[in-house]
N, C-alpha and C positions, 0 to 999 in steps of 0.2 A: 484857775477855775474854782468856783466857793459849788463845796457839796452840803448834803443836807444826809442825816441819817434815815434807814429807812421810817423808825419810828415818824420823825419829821415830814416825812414825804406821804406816809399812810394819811397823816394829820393835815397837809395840804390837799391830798388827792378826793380825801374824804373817803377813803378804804381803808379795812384793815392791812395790819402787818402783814399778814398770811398772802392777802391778795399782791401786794406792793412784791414780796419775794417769790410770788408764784412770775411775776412781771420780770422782776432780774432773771431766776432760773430759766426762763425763755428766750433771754436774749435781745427782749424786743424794749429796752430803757439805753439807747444810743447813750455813749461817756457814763456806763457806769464802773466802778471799781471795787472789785472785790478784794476784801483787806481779809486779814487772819481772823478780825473781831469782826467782820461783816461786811455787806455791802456800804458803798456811798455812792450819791447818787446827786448827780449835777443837780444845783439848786433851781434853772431853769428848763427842766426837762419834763417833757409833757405825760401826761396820762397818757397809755396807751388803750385804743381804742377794744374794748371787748369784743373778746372774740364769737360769741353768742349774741353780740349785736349786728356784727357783720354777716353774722350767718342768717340772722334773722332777716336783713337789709336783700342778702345775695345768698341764697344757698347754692353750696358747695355741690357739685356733682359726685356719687359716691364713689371714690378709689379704694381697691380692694388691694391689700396686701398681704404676706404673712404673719400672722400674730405669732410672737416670739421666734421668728426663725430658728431659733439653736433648739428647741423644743422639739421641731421638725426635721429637722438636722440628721443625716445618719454619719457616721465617719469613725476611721477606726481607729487605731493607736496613734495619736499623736497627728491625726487626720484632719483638727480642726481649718488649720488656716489654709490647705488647699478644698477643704469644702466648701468656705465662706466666699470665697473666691469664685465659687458655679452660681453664687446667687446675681441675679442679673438686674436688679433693683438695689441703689444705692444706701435705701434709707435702712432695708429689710439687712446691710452689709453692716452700718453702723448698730442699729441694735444688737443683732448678733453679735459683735465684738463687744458691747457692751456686756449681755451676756454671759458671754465669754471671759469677760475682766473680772464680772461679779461671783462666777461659779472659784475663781481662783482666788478668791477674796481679796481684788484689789479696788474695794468700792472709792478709794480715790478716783482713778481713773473714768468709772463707770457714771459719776455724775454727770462732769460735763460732756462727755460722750452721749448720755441719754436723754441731756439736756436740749444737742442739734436736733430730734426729732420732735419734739413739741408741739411745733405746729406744724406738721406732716398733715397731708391731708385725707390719709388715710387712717381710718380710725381704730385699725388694727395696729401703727407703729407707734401711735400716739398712745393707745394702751399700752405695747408693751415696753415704752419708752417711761412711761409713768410708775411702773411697776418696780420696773430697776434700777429707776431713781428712787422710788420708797425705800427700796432694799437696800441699798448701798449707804439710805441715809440713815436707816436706824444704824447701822453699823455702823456708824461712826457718829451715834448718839446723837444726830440733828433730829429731834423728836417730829420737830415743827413743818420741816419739808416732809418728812415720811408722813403727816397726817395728812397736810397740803395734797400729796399724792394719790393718797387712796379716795381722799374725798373726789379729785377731780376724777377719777375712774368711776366713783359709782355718780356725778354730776354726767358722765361722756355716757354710759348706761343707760338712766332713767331718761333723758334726751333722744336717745337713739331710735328709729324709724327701724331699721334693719333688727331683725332677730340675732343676728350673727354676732353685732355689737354688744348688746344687750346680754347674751349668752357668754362672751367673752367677757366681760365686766364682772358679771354676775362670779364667775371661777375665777378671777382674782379675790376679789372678796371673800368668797366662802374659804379659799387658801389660805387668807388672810388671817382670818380666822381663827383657823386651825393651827397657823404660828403663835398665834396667841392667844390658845386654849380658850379660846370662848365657847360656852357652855351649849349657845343656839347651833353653831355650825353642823348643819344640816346637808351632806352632801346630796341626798337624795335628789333634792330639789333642782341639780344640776343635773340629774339625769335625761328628762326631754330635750336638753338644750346640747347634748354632746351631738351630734351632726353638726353643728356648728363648727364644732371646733378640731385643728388637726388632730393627726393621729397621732403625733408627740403629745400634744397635750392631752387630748384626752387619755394618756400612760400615765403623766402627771395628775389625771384627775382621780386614778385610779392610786397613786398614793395617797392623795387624799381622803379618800374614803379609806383605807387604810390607818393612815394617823389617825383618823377620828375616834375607828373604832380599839385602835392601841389607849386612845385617853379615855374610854370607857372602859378601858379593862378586860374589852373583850379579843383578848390575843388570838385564841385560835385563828378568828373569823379576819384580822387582819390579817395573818399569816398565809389563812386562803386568799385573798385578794389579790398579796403581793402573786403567789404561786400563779396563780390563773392570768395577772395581767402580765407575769415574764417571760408564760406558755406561750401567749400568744404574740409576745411582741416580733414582729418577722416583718421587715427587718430591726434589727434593735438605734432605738434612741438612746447615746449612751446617760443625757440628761434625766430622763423620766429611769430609764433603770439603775442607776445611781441612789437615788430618792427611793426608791422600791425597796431594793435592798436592803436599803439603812432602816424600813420600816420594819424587814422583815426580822433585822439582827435584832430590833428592838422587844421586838413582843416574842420571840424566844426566848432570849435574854431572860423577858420575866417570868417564862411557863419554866426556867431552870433548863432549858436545852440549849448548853452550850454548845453543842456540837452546830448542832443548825444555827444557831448565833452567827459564829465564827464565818462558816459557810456565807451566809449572808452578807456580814461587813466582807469579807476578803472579795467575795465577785465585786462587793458596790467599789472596795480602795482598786481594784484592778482597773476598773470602767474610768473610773478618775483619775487616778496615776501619771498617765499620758500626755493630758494637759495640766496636772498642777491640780484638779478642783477640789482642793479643800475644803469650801465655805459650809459645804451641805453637812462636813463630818463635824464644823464648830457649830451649826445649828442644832444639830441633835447630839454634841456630847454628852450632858447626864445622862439620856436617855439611852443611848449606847455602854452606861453601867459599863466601865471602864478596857472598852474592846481598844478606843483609842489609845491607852495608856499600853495595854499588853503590845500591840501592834507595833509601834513609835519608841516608847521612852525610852529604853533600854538601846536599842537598835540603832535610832536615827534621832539621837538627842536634838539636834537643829532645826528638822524637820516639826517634833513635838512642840519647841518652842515658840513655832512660827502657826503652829494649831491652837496652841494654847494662847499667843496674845488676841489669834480672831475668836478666841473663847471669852475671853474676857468681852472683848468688843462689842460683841452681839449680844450676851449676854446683859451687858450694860443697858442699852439701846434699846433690847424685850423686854427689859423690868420698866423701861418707865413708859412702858405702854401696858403691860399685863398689870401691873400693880406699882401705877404712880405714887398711891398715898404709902408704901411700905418703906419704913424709917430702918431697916436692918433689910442691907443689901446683901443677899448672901454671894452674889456672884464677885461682890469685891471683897467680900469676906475670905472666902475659902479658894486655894488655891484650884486650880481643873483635878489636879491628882486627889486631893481631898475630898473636891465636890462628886467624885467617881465613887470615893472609898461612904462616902456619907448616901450615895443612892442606892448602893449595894447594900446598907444596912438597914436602908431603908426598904427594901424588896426584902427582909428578913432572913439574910444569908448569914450566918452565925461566925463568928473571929475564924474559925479555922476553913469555913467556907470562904470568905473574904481572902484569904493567905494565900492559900491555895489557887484560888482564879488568879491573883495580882501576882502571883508569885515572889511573895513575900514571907517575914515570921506572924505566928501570930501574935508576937509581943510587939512588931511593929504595928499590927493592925488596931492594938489596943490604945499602942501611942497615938496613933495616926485619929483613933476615936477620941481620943482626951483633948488632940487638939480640938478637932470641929466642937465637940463638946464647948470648951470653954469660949472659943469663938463667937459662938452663935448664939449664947448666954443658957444653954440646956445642960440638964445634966441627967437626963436618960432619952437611951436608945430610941423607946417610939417618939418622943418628943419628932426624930428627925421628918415626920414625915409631916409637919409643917413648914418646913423650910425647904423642899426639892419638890420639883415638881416633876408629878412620873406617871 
């Protein structure tokens, strides 16, 4: 059989790239073959028909499903797979597992898995089938599918008849966001529209505004957030309080109150533990000012390393979305241990305060500044707080 590259087939079909792989990732281009370097795609294989014109043509009747199921999810140690197992809707089972692959950081697995919901016709699995395809693919630095993603979330949004939709779109987005510190993200704005959404995610929505207000600086008032939204969670989501926590270690962290730091990460590594989910602790490593490194390095060297390469990863994957035109990578720069010792000096914590928390000398904390120093091409301290983002 003779293929055509996707480039070739966007150039036949009269679409972009974008659209032609949004067409592979759905499954709906019969004989096509996914290689290492890309799709190929039989050379006599048809456009498929828009799905926005069919709808146009025939609408769909609305099906209501769960948006994100594992957000909704309650279950206890190690509780996941006979929970997912009580949901009685197939599609609501693959998301979830999907879910489930991406909180453990196996976004291998998580594409094509997120990829069977697609064209679900329920517009809650289709979102959250989009979402953790986005996510799985910045993590694994496919820039191009993760924007494909989010654009079709807020394209399924502004389309949407139903509030519910539209509410649900909207809080990805503003999430979105706030993964990558953009400057508008306005969580208020999702406030009328929480009745929409469950009561996991709305825990989730509630780190959200959280992080927000951690990247304004304004720690207390995150700190209260997380407190009030972990008061009331009854019963507990371990997904949304996982995220909670980590907000809450964070903006501690920077008011210098180790103690409630600590407290913080240890409930959020408890609630994770169970199933493995570490993706949330490589999302917020710098920011966690080196809780991971105390916690792992020392203790469970294997574990650390297997935290550290989804650090890199994601890492990778954020930068060429937060700051594509930046020619000095520092995530490939500095190692995770480095990029910790360089956040903490950048929170203004002094060589023997540094030593101290990492439990280290502080002629190591000095070396350890000489390297990032030369690294990064600086050669003084506040210099650092162009290069971390905190």
């Amino acid at each position: 059989m003779d293929y055509r590259t996707v480039k070739e087939t966007a150039q036949r079909w009269g679409v972009s790239v974008r659209t032609v792989n949004m067409y592979l990732n759905d499954g709906r281009v019969p004989g096509a073959v996914r290689k290492e370097h890309g799709w190929l795609v039989p050379a006599d294989a048809q456009k498929p028909v828009d799905r926005r014109c069919k709808l146009a043509e025939a609408p769909r009747t609305r099906v209501v499903k769960r948006f994100m199921p594992i957000f909704s999810m309650t279950f206890g140690e190690g509780g996941f797979a006979e929970a997912v197992e009580q949901l009685d809707d197939e599609e609501e089972r693959i998301v979830a597992w999907a879910g489930h692959h991406y909180f453990r950081g196996e976004a291998e697995q998580v594409m094509p898995l997120a990829a069977r919901a697609f064209a679900s016709d329920s517009a809650e699995i289709r979102l959250s089938a989009r979402w953790l395809h986005a996510m799985a693919a910045l993590g694994l630095g496919d820039v191009e599918n993760c924007l494909a993603d989010f654009a079709e979330v807020e394209r399924e949004g502004e389309e949407a008849e139903d509030d519910a939709v539209r509410a649900q779109s909207e809080f990805i987005r503003l999430v979105a966001k706030i993964y990558f510190h953009e400057e508008n993200a306005d969580f208020t704005s999702l406030m009328p529209h929480f009745v929409h959404l469950s009561k996991g995610a709305r825990y989730l929505a509630f780190y959200g505004r959280a992080h927000a207000l951690y990247l304004h600086k304004e720690y207390q008032q995150a700190i209260g957030e997380v407190e009030a939204a972990t008061a009331l969670m009854q019963p507990a989501y371990p997904v949304a309080a996982i995220y909670l926590n980590i907000v809450g270690a964070m903006a501690s962290n920077s008011l210098a109150r180790h103690d409630d730091a600590q407290r913080f990460f240890d409930r959020a590594w408890a609630l994770a533990m169970p199933e493995g989910y570490i993706e949330p602790f490589a999302e917020h490593h710098g920011m966690l000012q080196g809780l991971v490194e105390r916690k792992l390095r020392s203790t469970q060297p294997e574990l650390y390393q297997q935290l550290s390469n989804l650090v890199y990863r994601f890492s990778r994957g954020w930068m060429k979305i937060h700051n594509p035109t930046s020619t000095l990578k520092v995530t490939d720069t500095l190692t995770p241990y480095e990029f910790s010792i360089a956040m903490l000096a950048a929170k203004g914590r002094t060589n023997k305060e540094i030593a101290d928390y990492m439990s280290i000398s502080v002629n190591s904390v000095k070396a350890y500044l000489a390297t990032i120093y030369q690294k990064i091409g600086i050669t003084k301290r506040s210099d650092l707080k162009f290069y971390v983002n905190y």
